[in-house]
C-alpha positions in Angstrom: 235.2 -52.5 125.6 233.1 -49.3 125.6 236.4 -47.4 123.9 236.3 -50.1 120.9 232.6 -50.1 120.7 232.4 -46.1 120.3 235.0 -45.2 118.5 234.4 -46.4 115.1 231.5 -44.4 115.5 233.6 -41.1 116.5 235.5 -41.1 113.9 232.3 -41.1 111.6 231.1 -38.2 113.3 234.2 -36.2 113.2 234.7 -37.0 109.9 231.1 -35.8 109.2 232.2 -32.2 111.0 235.5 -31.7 108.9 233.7 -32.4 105.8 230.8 -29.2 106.7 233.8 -27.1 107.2 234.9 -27.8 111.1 233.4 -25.8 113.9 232.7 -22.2 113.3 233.2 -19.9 116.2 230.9 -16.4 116.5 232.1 -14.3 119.4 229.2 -11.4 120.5 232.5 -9.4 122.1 236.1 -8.4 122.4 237.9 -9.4 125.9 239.9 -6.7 127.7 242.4 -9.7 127.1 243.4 -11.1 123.9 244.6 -14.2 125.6 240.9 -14.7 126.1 240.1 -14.1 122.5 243.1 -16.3 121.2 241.9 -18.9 123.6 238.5 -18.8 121.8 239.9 -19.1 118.4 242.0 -22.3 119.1 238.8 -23.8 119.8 238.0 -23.5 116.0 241.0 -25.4 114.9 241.9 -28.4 117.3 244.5 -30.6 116.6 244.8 -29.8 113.0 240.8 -29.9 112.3 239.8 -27.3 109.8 237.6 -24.3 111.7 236.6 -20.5 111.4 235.8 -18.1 113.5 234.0 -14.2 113.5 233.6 -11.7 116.1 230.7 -9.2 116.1 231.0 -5.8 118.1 229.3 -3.1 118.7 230.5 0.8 119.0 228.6 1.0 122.1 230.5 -2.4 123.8 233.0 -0.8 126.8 235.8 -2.0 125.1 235.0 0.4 122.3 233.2 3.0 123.7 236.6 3.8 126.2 238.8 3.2 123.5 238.3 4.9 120.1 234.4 4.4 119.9 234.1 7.8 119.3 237.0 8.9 116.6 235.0 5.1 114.2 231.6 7.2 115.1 232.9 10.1 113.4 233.6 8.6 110.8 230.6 6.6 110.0 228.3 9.8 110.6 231.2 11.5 108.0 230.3 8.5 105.6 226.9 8.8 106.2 226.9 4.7 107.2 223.7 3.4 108.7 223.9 2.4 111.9 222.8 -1.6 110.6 225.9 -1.2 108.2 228.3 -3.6 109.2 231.7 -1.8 109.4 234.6 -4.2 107.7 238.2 -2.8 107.9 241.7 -3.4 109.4 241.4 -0.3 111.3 239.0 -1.3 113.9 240.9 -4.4 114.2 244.0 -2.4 114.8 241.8 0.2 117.2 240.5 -2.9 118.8 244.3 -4.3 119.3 245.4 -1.1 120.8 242.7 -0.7 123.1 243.3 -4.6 124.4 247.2 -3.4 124.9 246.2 -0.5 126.9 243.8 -2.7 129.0 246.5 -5.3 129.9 249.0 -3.1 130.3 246.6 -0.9 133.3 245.6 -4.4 134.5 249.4 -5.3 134.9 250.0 -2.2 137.0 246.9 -2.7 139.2 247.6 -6.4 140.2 251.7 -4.9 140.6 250.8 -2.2 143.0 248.4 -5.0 144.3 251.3 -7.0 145.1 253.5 -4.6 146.3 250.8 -4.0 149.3 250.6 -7.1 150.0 254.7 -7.5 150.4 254.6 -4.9 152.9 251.6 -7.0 154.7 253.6 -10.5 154.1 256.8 -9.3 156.0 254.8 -8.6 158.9 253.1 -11.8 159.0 256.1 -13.7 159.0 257.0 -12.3 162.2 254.0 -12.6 163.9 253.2 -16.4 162.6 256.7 -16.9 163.8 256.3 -15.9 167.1 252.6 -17.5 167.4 253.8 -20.6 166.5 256.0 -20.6 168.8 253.3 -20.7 171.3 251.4 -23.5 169.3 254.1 -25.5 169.4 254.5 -25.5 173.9 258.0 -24.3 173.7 259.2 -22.5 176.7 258.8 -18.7 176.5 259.9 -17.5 179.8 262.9 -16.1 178.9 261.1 -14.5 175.9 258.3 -12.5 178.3 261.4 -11.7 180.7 262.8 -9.8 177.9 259.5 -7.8 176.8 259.2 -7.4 181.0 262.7 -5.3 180.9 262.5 -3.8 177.1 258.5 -2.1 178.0 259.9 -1.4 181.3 263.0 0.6 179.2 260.6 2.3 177.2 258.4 3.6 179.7 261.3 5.3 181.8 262.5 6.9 178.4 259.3 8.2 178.1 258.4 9.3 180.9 262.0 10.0 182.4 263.5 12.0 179.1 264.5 15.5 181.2 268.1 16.4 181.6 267.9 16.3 184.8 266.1 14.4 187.8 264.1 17.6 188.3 262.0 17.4 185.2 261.8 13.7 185.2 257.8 13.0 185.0 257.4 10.4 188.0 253.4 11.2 188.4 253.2 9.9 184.6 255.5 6.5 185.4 253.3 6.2 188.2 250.6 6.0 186.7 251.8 3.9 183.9 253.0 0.9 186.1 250.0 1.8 188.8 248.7 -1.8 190.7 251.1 -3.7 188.6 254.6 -2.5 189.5 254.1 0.8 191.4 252.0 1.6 194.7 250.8 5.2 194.8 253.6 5.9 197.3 256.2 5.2 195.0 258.5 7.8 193.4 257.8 10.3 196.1 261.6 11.2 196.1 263.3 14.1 197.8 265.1 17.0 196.5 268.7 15.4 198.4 267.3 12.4 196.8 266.8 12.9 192.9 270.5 14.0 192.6 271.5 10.3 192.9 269.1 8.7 190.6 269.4 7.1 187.1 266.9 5.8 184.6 268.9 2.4 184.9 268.8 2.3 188.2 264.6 2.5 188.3 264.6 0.4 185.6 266.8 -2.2 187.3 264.4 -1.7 190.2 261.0 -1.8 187.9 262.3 -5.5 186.4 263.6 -6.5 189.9 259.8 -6.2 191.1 258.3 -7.9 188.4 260.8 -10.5 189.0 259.8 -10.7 192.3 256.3 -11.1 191.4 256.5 -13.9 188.7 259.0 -15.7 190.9 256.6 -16.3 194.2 253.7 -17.0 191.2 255.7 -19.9 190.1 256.5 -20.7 193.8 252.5 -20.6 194.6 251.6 -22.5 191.5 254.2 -24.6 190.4 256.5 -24.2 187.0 254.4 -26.1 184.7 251.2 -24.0 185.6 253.1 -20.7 185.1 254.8 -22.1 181.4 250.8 -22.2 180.4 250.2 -19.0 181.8 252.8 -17.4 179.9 251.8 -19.3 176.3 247.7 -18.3 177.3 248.9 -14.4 177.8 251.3 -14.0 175.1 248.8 -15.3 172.2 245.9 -14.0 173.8 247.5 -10.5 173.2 249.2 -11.5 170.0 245.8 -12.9 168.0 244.0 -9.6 169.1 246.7 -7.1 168.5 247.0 -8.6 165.0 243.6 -8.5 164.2 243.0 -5.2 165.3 246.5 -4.0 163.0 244.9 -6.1 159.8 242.2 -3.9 160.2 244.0 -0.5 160.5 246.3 -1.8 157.7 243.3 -2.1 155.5 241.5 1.5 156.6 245.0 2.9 155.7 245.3 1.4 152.9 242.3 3.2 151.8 243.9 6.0 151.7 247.1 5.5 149.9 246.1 6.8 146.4 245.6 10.5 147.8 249.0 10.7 148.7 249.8 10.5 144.7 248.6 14.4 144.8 251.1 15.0 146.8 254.0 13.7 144.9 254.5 11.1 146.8 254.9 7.4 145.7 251.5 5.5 147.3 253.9 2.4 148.0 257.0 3.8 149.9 254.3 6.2 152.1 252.5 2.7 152.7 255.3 0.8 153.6 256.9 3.4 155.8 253.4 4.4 157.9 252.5 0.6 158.0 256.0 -0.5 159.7 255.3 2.5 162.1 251.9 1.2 163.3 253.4 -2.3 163.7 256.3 -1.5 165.6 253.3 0.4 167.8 251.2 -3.3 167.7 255.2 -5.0 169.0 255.6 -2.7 172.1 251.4 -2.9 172.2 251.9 -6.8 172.8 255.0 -6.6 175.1 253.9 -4.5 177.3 249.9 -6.0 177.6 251.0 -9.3 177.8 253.5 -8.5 180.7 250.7 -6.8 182.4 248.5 -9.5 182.2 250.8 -12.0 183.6 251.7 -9.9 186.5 248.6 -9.7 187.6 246.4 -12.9 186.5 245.8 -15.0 189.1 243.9 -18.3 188.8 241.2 -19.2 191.1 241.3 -22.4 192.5 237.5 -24.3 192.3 236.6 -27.6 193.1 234.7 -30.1 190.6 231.3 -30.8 191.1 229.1 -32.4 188.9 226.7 -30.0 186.8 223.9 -31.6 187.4 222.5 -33.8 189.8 219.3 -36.0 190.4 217.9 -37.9 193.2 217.0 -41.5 192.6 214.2 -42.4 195.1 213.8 -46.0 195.8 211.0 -48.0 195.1 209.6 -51.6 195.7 209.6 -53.4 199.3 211.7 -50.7 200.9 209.9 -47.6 199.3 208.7 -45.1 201.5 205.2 -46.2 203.5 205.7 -50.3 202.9 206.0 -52.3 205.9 209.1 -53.8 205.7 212.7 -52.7 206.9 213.8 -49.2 206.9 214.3 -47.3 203.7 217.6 -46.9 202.9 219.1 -43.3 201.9 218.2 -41.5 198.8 220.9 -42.7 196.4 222.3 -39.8 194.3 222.8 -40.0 190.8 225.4 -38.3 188.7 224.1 -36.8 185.3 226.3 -36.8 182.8 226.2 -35.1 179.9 226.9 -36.4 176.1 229.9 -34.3 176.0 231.5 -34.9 179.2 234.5 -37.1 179.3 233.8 -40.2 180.2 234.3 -41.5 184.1 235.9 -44.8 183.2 239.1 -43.0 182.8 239.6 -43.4 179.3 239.3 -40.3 178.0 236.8 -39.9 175.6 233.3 -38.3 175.3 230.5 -40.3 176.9 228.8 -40.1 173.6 231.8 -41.9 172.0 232.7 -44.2 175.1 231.6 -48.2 174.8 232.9 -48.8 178.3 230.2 -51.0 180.1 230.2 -49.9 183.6 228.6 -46.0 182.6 226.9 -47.7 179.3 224.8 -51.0 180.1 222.7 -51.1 177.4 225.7 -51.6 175.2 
C-alpha cells in the first residue's frame, strides 16, 4: 500500500532531477585509489540518469605534493599563473593518473609482503590449534606425552652427552637438567671401569624407564581417569603459554625484518627461516615443560566444607532462659551462596534452581 501510494510521487521527483541536469558530483580530492574515484563518479550517472561530476585539487594535497607537485609548480611560477588560477589541462590529469598507479601499485606490495608474514605465522598455527584441539576435544594423549617423555629425554643426552667418548661426556650438566624430576644428586657418579660400558641409549632407555616408573604408580595412586585429566591440564597449560609467549617474539622480530634488506638479504625468506627456528625452540619448550610438570604434580586431596557457616539460635518456648524443657542444640545452618550448585542434586546454580526444598518462597 505504502509502495503504490509513494511512488507516483517518486517518479515526479525524479523526473524533476533529470530534467535540472541529474546529480552533479564535486569531489575536494583525488584518492590514492582510482577505484575510489570511479566509485564516486557512478554515483553521478545511476541506472542510465543523466549526471556530471568535477574534482578540485590542490598542489599542496599529498597526492600531489609526493607525486609531481613540484615539476606543475614550476611551471605555473614559469607562466607566471596566480596561485587563484585554476589550472585546466590533460597533463595534470595524466600526472594525477600516474601518481594513483604508483600508489596502488606500492599498496599492492605492502599488503603482499603483509601476507607473506602472515603465511609463515598461519603454518604454525595450524599445528598448534591442531594439537590444542586435541585436548579440547578429551581424547586420550597418553601415548602422545610418552613420546615427548622419550624424544626431550633424547635430546638432553645429545646435548649434554655429545663427546666421543664416555670421558668427556658432561654428566654434572644432565644432572642438573633432570635434577628432582628424573635424577637424584647421586646419580651419574660412574667409575672409570664403569664409563667404558656405557651408551647414550642405554641412559636414555634408563631416563624413560624412570619416568615410566613414576607415571605408572601416579596412575596406580589416583586412578586412570584422574591421570587422562592431568595429562590434557599439563599439556595445554604449557601449550596456551608457550604460544603466547612465541606470538610475541614473532611480532618483536618481525620488527626487524626490513634491516636485513641492507644486507642483501630478502626480509621474507630471513623471516621465515629465524621464525621456524624459534618455534621448533617453543616444540621442544612444550615437550619437555609439560613432561616435567606431570612428573612431578601431585594433587592434594581436601575435603568439602561448606564456605560459610552460621549458627541459628532458637527462639520461642525453648529459647534460652524460658521455663520450659531443655533447649535443644544450636542448629547449624549451611550458607549457600548464589553461585554454588545447587544441593538438590540437579545441577544447576542456586540462583537458577526452582527446587522447593533449598527455595520455599518459590
Amino acid at each position: 500500500e505504502l509502495c503504490e501510494e509513494f511512488t507516483p510521487e517518486v517518479k515526479r521527483e525524479a523526473e524533476v532531477v533529470r530534467n535540472a541536469g541529474g546529480l552533479f558530483i564535486i569531489g575536494t580530492e583525488r584518492h590514492e585509489s582510482r577505484r575510489i574515484d570511479n566509485q564516486l563518479r557512478g554515483r553521478a550517472g545511476r541506472q542510465g540518469d543523466p549526471g556530471a561530476s568535477r574534482f578540485f585539487l590542490s598542489l599542496e594535497d599529498d597526492l600531489m605534493r609526493i607525486f609531481g607537485g613540484d615539476r606543475v609548480q614550476s611551471l605555473m611560477d614559469s607562466l607566471g599563473l596566480d596561485e587563484d588560477v585554476p589550472i585546466e589541462n590533460k597533463l595534470i590529469t595524466n600526472t594525477i593518473e600516474s601518481a594513483q598507479k604508483k600508489l596502488e601499485a606500492s599498496n599492492f606490495a605492502i599488503r603482499k609482503q603483509v601476507l607473506q608474514y602472515d603465511d609463515v605465522m598461519n603454518q604454525q598455527r595450524e599445528i598448534i590449534y591442531k594439537q590444542r584441539q586435541m585436548v579440547l576435544d578429551g581424547e586420550d594423549i597418553s601415548g602422545k606425552l610418552h613420546e615427548m617423555m622419550r624424544q626431550a629425554i633424547d635430546d638432553a643426552c645429545t646435548n649434554y652427552l655429545n663427546g666421543e667418548t664416555a670421558d668427556d661426556w658432561d654428566f654434572a650438566g644432565l644432572r642438573r637438567h633432570f635434577m628432582n624430576w628424573l635424577c637424584l644428586p647421586t646419580d651419574f657418579n660412574y667409575t672409570t671401569e664403569q664409563l667404558g660400558d656405557l651408551t647414550k641409549e642405554g641412559i636414555a632407555d634408563e631416563l624413560y624407564k624412570r619416568g615410566m616408573d613414576i607415571l605408572t604408580a601416579k596412575e596406580k595412586r589416583y586412578g586412570a581417569k584422574t591421570m587422562r585429566e592431568l595429562e590434557r591440564i599439563c599439556l595445554l597449560r604449557n601449550v596456551d603459554s608457550k604460544w603466547m609467549e612465541h606470538i610475541d617474539n614473532m611480532d618483536q622480530l618481525k620488527q626487524g625484518m626490513g634491516l636485513r634488506g641492507y644486507g642483501q638479504h630478502d626480509p621474507v625468506v630471513e623471516y621465515r627461516i629465524e621464525g621456524f627456528a624459534m618455534f621448533d625452540e617453543m616444540i621442544a619448550s612444550i615437550r619437555e615443560d609439560a613432561v616435567h610438570m606431570l612428573l612431578t604434580i601431585e594433587i592434594r586431596q581436601q575435603n568439602a566444607e561448606p564456605k560459610r557457616e552460621q549458627i541459628a539460635k532458637p527462639t520461642g518456648d525453648n529459647a534460652p532462659g524460658d521455663t520450659g524443657a531443655k533447649a535443644p542444640a544450636p542448629v547449624r545452618v549451611t550458607k549457600i551462596g548464589r553461585n554454588d550448585p545447587c544441593p538438590c542434586g540437579s545441577g544447576l546454580k542456586w540462583k537458577k534452581c526452582t527446587c522447593k526444598e533449598y527455595h520455599p518462597d518459590l
